[in-house]
C-alpha positions in Angstrom: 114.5 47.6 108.3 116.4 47.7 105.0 112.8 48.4 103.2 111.8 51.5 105.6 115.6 52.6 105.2 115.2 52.5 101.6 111.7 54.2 101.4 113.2 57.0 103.7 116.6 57.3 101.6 113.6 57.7 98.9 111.7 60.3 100.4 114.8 62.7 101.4 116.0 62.5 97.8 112.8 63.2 96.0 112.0 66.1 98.6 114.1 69.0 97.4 112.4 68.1 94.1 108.7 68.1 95.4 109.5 71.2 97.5 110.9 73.2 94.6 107.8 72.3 92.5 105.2 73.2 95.9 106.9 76.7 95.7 107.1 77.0 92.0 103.0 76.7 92.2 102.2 78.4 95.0 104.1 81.1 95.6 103.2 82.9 91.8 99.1 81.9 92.9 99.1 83.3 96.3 101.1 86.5 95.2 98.2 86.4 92.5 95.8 86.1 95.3 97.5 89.4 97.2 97.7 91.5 94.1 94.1 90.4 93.2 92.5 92.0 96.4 94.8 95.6 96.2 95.2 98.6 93.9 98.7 98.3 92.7 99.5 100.1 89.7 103.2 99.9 88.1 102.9 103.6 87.2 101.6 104.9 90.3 103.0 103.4 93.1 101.8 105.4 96.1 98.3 104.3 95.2 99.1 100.2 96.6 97.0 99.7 98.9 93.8 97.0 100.5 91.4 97.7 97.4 87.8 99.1 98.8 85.4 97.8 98.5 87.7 94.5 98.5 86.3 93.0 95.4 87.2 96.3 93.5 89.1 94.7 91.3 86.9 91.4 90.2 84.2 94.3 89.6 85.9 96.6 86.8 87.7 93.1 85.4 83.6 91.5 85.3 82.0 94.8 84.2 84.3 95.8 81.4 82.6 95.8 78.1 85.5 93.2 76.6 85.0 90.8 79.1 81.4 88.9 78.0 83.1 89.2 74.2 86.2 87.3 75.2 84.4 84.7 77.1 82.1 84.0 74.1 85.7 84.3 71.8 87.4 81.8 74.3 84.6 79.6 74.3 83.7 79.9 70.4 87.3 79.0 69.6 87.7 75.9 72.0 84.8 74.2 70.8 85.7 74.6 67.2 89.0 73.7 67.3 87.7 70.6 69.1 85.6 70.0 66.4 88.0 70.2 63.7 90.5 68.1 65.5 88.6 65.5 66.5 86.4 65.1 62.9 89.2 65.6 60.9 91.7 63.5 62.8 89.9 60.2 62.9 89.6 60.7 59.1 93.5 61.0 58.8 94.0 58.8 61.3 91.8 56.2 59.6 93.6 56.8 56.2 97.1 56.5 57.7 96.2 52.6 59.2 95.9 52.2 55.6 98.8 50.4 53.9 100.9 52.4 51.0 103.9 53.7 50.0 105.6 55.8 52.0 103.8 55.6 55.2 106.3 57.0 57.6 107.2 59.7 55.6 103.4 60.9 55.6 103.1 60.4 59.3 106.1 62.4 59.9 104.7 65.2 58.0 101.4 65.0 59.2 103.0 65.0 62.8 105.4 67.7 62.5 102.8 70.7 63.0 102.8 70.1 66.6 106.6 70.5 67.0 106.2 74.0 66.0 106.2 76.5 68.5 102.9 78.8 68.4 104.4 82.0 67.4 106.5 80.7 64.3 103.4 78.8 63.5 101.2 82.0 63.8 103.7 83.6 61.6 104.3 81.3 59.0 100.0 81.8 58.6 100.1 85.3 59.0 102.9 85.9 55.8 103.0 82.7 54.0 99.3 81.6 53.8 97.2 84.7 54.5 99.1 87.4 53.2 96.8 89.2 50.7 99.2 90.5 49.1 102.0 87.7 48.5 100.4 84.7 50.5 99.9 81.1 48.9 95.7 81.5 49.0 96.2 84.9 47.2 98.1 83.3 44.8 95.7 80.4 44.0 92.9 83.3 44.0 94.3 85.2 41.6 94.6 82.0 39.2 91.0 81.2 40.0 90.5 85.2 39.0 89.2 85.6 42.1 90.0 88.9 44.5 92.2 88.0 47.4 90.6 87.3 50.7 92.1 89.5 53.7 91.7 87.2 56.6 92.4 89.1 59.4 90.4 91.9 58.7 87.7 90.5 57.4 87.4 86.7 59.0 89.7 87.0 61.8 88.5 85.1 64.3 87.9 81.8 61.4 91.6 82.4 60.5 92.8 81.9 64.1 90.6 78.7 64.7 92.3 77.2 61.3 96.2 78.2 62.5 95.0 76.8 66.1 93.4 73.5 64.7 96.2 73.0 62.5 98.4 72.8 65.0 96.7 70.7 67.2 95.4 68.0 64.6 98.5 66.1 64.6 98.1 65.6 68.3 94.6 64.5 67.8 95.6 62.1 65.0 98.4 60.3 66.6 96.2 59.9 69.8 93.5 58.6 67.7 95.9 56.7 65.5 97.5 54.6 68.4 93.6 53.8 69.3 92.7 52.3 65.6 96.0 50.4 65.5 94.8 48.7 69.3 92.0 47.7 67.9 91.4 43.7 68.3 92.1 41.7 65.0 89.6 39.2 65.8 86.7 42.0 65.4 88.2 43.1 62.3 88.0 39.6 60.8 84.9 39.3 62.2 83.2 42.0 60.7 84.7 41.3 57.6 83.2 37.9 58.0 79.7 38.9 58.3 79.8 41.6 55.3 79.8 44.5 57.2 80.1 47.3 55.0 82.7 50.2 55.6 80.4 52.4 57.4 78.3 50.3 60.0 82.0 48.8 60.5 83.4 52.5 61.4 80.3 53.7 63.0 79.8 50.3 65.5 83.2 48.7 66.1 85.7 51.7 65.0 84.2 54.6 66.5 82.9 53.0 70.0 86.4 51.8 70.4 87.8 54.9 69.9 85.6 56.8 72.5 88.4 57.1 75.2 90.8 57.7 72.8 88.4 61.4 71.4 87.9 61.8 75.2 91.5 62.0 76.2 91.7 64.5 72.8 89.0 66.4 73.7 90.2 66.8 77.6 93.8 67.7 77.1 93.5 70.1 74.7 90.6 71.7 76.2 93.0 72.6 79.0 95.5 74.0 76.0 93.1 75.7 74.1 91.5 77.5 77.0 95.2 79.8 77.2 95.4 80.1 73.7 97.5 83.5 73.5 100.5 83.7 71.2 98.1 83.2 68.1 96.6 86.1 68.7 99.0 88.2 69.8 101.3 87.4 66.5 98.0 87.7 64.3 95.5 90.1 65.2 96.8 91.8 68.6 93.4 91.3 69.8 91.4 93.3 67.7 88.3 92.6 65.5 87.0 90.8 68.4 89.6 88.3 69.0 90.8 88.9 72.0 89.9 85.9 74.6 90.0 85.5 78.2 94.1 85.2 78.3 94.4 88.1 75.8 92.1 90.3 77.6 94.1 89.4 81.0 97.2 90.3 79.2 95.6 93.7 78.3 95.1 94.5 81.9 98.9 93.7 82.3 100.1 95.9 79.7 97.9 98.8 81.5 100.2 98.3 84.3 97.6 97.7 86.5 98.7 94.4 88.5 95.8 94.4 90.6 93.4 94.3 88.1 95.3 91.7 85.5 95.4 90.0 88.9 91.5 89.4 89.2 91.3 88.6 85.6 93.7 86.1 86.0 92.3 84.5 88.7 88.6 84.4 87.0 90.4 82.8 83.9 91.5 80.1 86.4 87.3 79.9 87.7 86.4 80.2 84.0 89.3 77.3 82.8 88.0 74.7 85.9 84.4 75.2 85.1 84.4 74.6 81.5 86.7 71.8 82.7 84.3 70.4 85.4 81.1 70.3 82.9 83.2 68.4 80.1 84.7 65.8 82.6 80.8 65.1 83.6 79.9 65.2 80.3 82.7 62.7 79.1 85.2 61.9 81.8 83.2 58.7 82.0 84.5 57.5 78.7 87.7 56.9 80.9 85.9 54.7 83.5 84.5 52.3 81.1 
């Protein structure tokens, strides 16, 4: 009796929390849902209405000349920050298991990109870095005598994948870090044992251990990368074919045309749980073994 009492004492005080959380999902998708399926236009209210045919919306959103573009920009940017990430984090991560001075304060610097929110990272790129007028790599070009290079007009979408990937590889590292360091001691004097030599001891014990470890990377961010917005926004405002799938959602939105921003929205969620569906098949199973 005193179990069931406590499991129902339990329930009631977890409830208010669950329900508040049911709400905070579903009421924002199902008005999504309702705005998705009428004409409802901010600056033209007498037009709201059951669109017709019903699917008006998805149609324009599918049919735009933007949309194919951002799907290949949302898709083109994912994978290569994924790449990036995952190659160049198991190289810091492997260098950081190695002893030397001043460990933890290289850790700490190497973590401390992902504590910076995207739009003060975007900007510190944007004005610091990229500037061709008074950024650092104009700087270093002019000593090299070389003319600057202006990134976001002439390799914009590039320069977004580097500010994106630099903020993600400290994720990747420390994810990928925590794997190396779990790695049995016994194999590591084992292979040292039998003369294995650096490489066919990363690329047979190291990197097979580490598997789950770059499928966990490549899962979570996946889901990140795929509402990559603020980057853009801060950077390019979507032009020079940057704009993804949020972006070009967010365009819809700033047209005041609810309805429409609507359908996008709800394709970028189709898009987002397909690309997702196709990489858990590919490597959820990673997390099984």
């Amino acid at each position: 009796m005193a179990t069931q009492q406590t499991r129902l004492l339990a329930r009631f005080a977890v409830a208010p929390s669950v329900i508040m959380l049911f709400i905070w999902m579903i009421v924002p998708l199902a008005m999504t849902i309702w705005f998705a399926f009428h004409n409802y236009n901010l600056l033209d209210l007498s037009t709201y209405a059951w669109s017709s045919p019903i699917f008006t919306n998805f149609y324009y959103f599918v049919t735009d000349p933007g949309f194919w573009s951002s799907i290949f920009t949302t898709l083109l940017l994912v994978g290569s920050v994924l790449i990036i990430t995952v190659v160049f984090g198991t190289l810091i991560a492997l260098l950081m298991d190695q002893p030397f001075v001043g460990q933890g304060i290289v850790r700490l610097m190497v973590l401390a990109p992902f504590f910076v929110m995207p739009t003060v990272s975007a900007l510190i790129w944007k004005n610091l870095f990229m500037n061709p007028a008074s950024g650092l790599f104009a700087w270093i070009s002019s000593l090299l005598g070389l003319p600057p290079i202006v990134f976001f007009n002439n390799h914009p979408l590039p320069a977004i994948i580097i500010i994106v990937a630099w903020q993600w590889l400290p994720f990747a590292t420390l994810i990928l870090l925590t794997s190396i360091q779990s790695l049995d001691e016994e194999q590591k004097e084992a292979s040292q044992l039998d003369g294995a030599k650096p490489l066919s001891y990363f690329f047979h014990i190291v990197l097979p251990h580490m598997s789950r470890a770059i499928t966990v990377v490549v899962l979570i961010e996946t889901i990140f990368l795929l509402n990559t917005f603020a980057e853009i926004f801060v950077t390019t405002n979507g032009a020079y074919n940057t704009a993804n799938l949020p972006y070009a959602v967010y365009l819809a939105k700033a047209s005041s045309d609810i309805g429409l921003a609507s359908a996008g929205a709800l394709i970028a969620v189709v898009v987002a749980n397909i690309v997702s569906f196709f990489l858990v098949r590919l490597i959820g199973k990673n997390l099984d073994a």
